[in-house]
C-alpha positions in Angstrom: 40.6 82.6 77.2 39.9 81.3 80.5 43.6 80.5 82.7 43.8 79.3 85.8 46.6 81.7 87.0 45.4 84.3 87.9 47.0 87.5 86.9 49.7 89.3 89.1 48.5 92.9 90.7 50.0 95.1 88.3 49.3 93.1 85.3 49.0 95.6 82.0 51.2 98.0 83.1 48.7 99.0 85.5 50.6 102.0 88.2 50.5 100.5 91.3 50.7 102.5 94.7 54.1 104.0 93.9 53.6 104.7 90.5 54.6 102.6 87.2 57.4 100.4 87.3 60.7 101.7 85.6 61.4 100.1 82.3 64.4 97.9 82.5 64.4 97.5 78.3 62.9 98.7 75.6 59.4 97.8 74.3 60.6 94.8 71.9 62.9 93.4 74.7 65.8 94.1 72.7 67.6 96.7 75.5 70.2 96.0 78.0 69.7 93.4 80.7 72.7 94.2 82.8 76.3 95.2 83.1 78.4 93.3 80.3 80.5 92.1 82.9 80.4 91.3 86.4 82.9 93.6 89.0 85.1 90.1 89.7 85.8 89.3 86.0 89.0 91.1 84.6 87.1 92.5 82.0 86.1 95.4 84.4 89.5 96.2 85.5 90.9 99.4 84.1 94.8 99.1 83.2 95.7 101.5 85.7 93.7 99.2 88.3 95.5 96.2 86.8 99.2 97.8 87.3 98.7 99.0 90.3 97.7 95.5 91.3 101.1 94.3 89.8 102.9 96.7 92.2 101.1 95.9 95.2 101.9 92.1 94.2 105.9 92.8 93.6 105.7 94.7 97.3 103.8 92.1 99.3 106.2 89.6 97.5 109.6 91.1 98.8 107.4 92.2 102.1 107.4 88.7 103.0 111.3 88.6 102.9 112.0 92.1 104.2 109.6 93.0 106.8 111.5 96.1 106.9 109.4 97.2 103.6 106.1 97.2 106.0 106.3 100.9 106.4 107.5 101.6 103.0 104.4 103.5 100.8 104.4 101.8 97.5 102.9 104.3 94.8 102.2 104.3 91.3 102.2 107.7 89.4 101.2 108.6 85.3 104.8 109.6 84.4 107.5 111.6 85.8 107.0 114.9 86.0 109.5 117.5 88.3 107.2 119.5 90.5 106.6 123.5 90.8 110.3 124.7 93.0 112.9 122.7 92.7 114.8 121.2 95.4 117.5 119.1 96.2 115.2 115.9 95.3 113.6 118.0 92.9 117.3 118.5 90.9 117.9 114.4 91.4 114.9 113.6 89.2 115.4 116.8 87.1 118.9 115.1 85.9 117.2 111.8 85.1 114.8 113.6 82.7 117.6 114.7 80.8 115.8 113.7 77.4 117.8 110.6 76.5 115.6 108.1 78.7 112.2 108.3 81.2 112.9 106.5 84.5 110.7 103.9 84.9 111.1 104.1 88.9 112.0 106.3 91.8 113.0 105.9 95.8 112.3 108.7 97.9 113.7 109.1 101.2 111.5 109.8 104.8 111.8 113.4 105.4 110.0 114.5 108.2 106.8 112.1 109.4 106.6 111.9 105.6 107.8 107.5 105.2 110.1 106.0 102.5 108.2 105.8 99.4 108.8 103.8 96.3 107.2 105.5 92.8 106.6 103.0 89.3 105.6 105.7 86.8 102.7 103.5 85.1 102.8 105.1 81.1 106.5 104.3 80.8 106.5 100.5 81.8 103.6 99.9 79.7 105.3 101.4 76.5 108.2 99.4 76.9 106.1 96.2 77.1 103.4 94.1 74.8 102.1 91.6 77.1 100.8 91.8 80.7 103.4 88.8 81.5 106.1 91.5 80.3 104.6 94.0 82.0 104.6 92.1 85.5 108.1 91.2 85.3 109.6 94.7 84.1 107.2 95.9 87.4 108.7 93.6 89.4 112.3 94.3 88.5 112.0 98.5 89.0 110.5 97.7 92.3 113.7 95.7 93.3 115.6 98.1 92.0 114.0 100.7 93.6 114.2 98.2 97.2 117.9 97.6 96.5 118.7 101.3 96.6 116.1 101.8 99.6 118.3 99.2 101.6 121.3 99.7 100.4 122.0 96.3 98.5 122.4 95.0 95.4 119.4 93.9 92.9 120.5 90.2 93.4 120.5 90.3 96.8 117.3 91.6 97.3 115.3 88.9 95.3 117.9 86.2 94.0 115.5 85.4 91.1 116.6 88.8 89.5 117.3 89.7 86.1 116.6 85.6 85.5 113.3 85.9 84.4 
């Protein structure tokens, strides 16, 4: 059959120069073309991506009313756990694990060159919710919480649209 294209270089799986090409699917064009989803669809954000995203979104949210909170590290950790030597910080969260409730947040004070950090422990906030609308508010309320102790204010104060949601 005569065609009047001719046919590329490496027609036939012919190696070329640098060797054969790599096969991208399998020989009945049946195998996977790509990733499932692309890196900007939510599809390919982990959970713990996705709540740590809420956090950052709470803290840039109450940044822009208290600049004071530029300096502040906001960090998001698995669950509570009291670390190895217990100190005076150390006892504070020991007493909140007393085994009748999990916190859900924490404040820790500068010591040292060390800044003010504010802690959302990730695996109890998502028990207590269903959806990520739920999830995103109860987010948003522990980090005002955990603002309204760092400056020394009530809830309310800190964002008036407390506790309405």
């Amino acid at each position: 059959m005569d065609s009047p294209v001719p046919p590329p270089a490496d027609a036939g799986g012919a190696s070329g120069p640098s060797g054969p090409r790599p096969r991208r699917r399998d020989r009945h064009g049946r195998g996977m073309r790509g990733p499932i989803a692309p890196p900007q669809v939510p599809l390919s954000v982990s959970r713990a991506e996705a709540f740590v995203d809420l956090v950052q979104d709470s803290a840039e949210r109450l940044e822009r009313r208290w600049p004071q909170l530029a300096s502040v590290d906001f960090l998001v950790h698995e669950v509570p756990v009291p670390p190895a030597g217990a100190g005076a910080a150390d006892a504070a969260l020991e007493a909140l694990l007393d085994g009748e409730s999990v916190p859900l947040g924490r404040y820790l004070a500068a010591h040292g060159d060390t800044p003010d950090r504010i802690v959302v422990y990730r695996r109890p906030v998502e028990i207590r919710t269903k959806t990520r609308d739920e999830r995103a508010l109860l987010v948003h309320e522990v980090v005002v919480e955990q603002v309204a102790e760092l400056l020394g204010l009530a809830p309310e104060s800190v964002d008036p649209r407390y506790g309405q949601d």
